[in-house]
C-alpha positions in Angstrom: 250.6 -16.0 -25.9 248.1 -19.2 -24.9 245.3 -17.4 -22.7 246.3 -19.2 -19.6 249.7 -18.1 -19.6 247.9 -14.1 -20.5 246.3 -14.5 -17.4 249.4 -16.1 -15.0 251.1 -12.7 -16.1 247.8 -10.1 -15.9 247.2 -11.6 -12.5 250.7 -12.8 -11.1 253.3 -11.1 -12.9 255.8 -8.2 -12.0 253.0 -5.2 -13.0 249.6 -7.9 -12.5 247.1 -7.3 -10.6 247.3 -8.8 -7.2 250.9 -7.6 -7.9 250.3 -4.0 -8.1 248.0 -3.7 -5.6 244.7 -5.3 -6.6 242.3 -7.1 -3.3 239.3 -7.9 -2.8 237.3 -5.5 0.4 235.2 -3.0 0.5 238.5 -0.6 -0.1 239.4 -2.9 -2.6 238.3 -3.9 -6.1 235.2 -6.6 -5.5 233.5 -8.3 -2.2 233.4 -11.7 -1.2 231.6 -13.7 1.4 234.4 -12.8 4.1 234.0 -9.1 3.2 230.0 -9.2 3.9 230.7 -8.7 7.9 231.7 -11.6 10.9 228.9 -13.9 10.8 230.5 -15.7 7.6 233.9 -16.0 10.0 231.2 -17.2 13.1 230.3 -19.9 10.8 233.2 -21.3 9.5 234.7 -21.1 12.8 232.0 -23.5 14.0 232.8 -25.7 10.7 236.4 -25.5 11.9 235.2 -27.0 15.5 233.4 -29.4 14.0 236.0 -30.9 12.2 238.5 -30.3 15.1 236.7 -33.0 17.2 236.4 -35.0 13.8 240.2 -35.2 13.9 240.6 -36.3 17.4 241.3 -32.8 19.0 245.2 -32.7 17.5 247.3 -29.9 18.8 248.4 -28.2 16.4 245.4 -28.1 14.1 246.5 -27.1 11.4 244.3 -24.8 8.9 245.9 -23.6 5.5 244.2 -21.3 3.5 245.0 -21.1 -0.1 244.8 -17.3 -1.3 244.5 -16.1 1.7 244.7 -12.1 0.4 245.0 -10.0 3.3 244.3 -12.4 5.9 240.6 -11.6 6.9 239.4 -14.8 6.8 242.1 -15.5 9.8 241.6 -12.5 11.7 236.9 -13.5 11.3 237.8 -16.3 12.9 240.4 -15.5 15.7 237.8 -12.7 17.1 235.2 -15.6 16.9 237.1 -17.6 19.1 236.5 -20.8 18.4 237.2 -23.9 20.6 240.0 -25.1 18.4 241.3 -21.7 18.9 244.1 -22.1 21.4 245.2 -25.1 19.1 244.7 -23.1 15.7 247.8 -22.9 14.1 246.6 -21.2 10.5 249.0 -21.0 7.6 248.1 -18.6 4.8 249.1 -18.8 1.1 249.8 -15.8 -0.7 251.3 -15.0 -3.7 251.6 -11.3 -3.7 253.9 -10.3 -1.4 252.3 -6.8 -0.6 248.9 -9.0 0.5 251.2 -11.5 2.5 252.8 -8.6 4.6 249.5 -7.7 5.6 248.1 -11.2 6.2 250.9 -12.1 7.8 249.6 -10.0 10.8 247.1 -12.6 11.6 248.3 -16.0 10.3 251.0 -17.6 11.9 252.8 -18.5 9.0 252.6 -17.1 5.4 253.8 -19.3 2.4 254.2 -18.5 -1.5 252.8 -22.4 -2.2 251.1 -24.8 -0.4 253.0 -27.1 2.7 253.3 -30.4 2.7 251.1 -31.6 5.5 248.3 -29.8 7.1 244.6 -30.9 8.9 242.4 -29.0 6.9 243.1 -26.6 3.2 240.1 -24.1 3.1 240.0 -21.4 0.1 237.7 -18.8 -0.6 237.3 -17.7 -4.2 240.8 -18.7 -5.2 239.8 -21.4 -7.7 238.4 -19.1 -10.2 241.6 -16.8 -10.2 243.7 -19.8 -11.1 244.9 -19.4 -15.0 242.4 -21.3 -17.1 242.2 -22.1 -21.2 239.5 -21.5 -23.6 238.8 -23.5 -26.2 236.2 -23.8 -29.0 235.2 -26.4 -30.4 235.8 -26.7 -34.7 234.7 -28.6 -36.8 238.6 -30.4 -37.0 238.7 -31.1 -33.1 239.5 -27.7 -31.2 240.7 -24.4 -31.5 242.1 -22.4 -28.7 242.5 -18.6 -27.8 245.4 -16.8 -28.1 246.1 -12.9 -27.1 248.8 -11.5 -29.9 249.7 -7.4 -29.1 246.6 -7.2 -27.4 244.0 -9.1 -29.2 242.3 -12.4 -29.4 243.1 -14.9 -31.8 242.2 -18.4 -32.0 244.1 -21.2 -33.2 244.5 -25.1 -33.6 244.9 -26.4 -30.3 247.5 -29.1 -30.0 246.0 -30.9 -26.8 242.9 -33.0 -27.2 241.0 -32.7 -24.0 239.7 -35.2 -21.5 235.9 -33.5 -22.4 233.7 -32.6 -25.3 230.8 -30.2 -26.6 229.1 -29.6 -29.2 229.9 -27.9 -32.7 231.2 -24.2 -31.9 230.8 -24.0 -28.0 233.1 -22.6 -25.7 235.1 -24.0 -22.5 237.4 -23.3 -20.0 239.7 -26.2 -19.4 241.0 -25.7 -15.6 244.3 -27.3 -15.4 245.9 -25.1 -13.2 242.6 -25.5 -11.0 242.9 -29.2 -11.1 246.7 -29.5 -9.9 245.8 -26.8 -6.8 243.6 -29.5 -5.6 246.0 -32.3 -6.2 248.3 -30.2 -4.5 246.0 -29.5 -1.6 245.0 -33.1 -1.3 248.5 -34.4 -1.5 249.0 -32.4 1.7 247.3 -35.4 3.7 244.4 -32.8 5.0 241.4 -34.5 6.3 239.3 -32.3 4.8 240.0 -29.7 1.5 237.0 -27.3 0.8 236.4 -24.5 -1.6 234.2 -22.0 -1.8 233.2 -20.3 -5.6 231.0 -19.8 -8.2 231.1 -23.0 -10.7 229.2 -25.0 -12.6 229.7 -28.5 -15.4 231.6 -27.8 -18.1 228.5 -29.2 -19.6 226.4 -26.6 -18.9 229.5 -23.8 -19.2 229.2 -25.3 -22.9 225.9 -24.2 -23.5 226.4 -20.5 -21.9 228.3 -17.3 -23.9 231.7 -17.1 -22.4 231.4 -13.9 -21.7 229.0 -15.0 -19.0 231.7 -16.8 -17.4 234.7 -15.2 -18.3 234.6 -12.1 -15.9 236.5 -9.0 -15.1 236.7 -6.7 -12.0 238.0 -3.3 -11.0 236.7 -1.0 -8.7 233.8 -2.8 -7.2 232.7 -2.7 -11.4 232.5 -4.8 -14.1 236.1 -4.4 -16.6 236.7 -4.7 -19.9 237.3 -7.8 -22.7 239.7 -9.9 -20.2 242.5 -9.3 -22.6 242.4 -5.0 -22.3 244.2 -3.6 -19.6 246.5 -6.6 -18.1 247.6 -5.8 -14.6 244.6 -3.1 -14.5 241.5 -5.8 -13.7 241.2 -9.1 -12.3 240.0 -11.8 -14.2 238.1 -14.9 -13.2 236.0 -18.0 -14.4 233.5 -19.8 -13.6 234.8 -23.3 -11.9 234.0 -26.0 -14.1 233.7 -28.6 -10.9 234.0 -31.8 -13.0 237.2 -31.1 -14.4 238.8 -31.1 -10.7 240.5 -34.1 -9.4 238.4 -37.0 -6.6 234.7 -36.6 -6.2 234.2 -33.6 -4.0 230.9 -33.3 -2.4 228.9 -30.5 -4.4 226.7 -27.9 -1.9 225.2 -24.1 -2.2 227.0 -21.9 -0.4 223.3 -21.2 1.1 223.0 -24.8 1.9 226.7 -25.2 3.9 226.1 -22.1 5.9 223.3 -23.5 7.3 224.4 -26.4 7.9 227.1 -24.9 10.1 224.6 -23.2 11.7 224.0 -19.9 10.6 220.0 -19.7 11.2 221.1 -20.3 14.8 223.1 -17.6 14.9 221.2 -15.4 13.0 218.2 -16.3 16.0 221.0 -15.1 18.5 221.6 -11.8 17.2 217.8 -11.1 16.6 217.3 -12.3 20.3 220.1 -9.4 21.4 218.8 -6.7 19.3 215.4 -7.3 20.9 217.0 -7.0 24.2 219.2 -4.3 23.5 217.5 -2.5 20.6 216.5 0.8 22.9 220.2 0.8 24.2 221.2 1.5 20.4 224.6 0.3 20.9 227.1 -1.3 19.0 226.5 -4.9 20.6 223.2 -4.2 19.4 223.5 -3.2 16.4 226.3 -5.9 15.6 223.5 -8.2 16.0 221.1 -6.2 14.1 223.6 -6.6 11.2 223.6 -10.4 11.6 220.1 -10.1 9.6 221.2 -8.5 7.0 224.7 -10.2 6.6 223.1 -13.8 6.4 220.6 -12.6 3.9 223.5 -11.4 1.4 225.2 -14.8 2.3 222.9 -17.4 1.3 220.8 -15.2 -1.3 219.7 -17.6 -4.1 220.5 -15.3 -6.5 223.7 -13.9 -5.3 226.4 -16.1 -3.0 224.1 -18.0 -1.9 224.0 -19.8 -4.9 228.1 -20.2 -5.0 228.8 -23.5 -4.9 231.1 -25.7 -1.7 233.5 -28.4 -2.8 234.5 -30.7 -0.2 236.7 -33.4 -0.6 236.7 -35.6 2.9 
């Protein structure tokens, strides 16, 4: 079976992953950003204003968010309450159905695929779930892998693709990747932006795969991607340039502040200096603000994720 297809079915299939019950939280198998606490949702939800007025104030304003899980990113956002709020009409994408039910307590509308027509198409860490290839370059052109009862082999690919790399290097070659944001753009959004780790497929060249190519289970590192299908979730790195348009290429460290996280961050020190001998939770909710934004834009940790925004 061709690696991408390995992965569609450890992810996606009838016993996958997200299928049997895999998630990200801190109950769940791995963390991201919208995990860390609400200041990531307090941010975007300012991003989301922003871009509100950029559209003219339409009501509905319509957000879809591609892999939406469990819907957390919805429910940040709603407690944040944004201006755009009482216009917010936020449609989440899920594939596993057990992940939908839940989201579907704070979206207004759950899909399997992405709509036709929306304002803005937001994802967080969805890109590098997508099924992806690998290939190696031979000295005849390229080989690619292959998982046969359980183990890797390579083989001749038959597709010649649109990059290259030098003498035994190996790539991922995002397809799948690159039609989700066709797809996404094709909706008409103003806007499309996704958050992930990534990098060239120039410099993914020059890496081990195994660098790249990762597995998760249990807030731990798995096993060879090809052990245990269903049991782990596997992701790559998001090789950028392969991906449709010219999206505009930030740190996640760089976007947050942008949207105005350091302000925020101010805020909550300014509360927890008010209310610090109170010790309650407003105060230490604000307390937490510190520490949240830290993990957020850490230069060696998320903040370093990259944001892709087509406009």
């Amino acid at each position: 079976m061709r690696f991408d297809r390995f992965v569609e079915e450890a992810l996606y299939g009838p016993l996958g992953f997200y299928t049997t019950g895999g998630r990200a939280g801190r109950h769940g198998d791995f963390l991201t950003a919208v995990d860390v606490g609400p200041l990531f949702g307090l941010v975007t939800a300012r991003a989301l204003d922003a871009w509100w007025r950029e559209a003219g104030c339409p009501r509905p304003f319509v957000v879809v968010e591609g892999g939406a899980g469990r819907g957390q990113w919805c429910r940040m956002i709603r407690a944040a309450e944004p201006e755009c709020g009482a216009a917010l009409t936020w449609v989440a994408v899920e594939r596993s159905e057990a992940l939908a039910a839940e989201a579907a307590t704070a979206a207004d509308e759950v899909v399997a695929e992405l709509p036709t027509s929306a304002h803005v198409v937001i994802a967080n860490e969805l890109l590098d779930n997508l099924p992806f290839r690998l290939l190696r370059r031979s000295p005849a052109g390229w080989d690619e892998l292959f998982v046969v009862d359980g183990e890797p082999v390579w083989a001749e690919c038959d597709e010649m693709p649109p990059f290259d790399a030098a003498l035994g290097a190996t790539v991922p070659w995002q397809q799948t990747a690159a039609a989700w944001v066709d797809e996404a753009l094709a909706t008409g959004a103003a806007r499309v932006v996704c958050l992930d780790y990534g990098d060239t497929t120039e410099t993914l060249a020059a890496r081990p795969w195994q660098e790249w190519v990762r597995t998760y289970a249990a807030h731990g590192h798995g096993t060879d991607p090809w052990r245990s299908p269903g049991r782990q979730d596997i992701t790559c790195e998001v090789a950028w340039d392969q991906l449709p348009g010219a999206p505009v290429v930030s740190t996640q460290a760089d976007w947050l502040r942008r949207h105005g996280i350091d302000a925020l961050v101010e805020e909550g020190r300014a509360v927890w200096q008010k209310r610090a001998h109170l010790g309650d939770l407003a105060a230490v909710a604000a307390r937490s603000r510190v520490g949240e934004a830290a993990a957020l834009t850490d230069p060696h940790g998320m903040g370093a994720f990259l944001v892709l925004e087509w406009h």
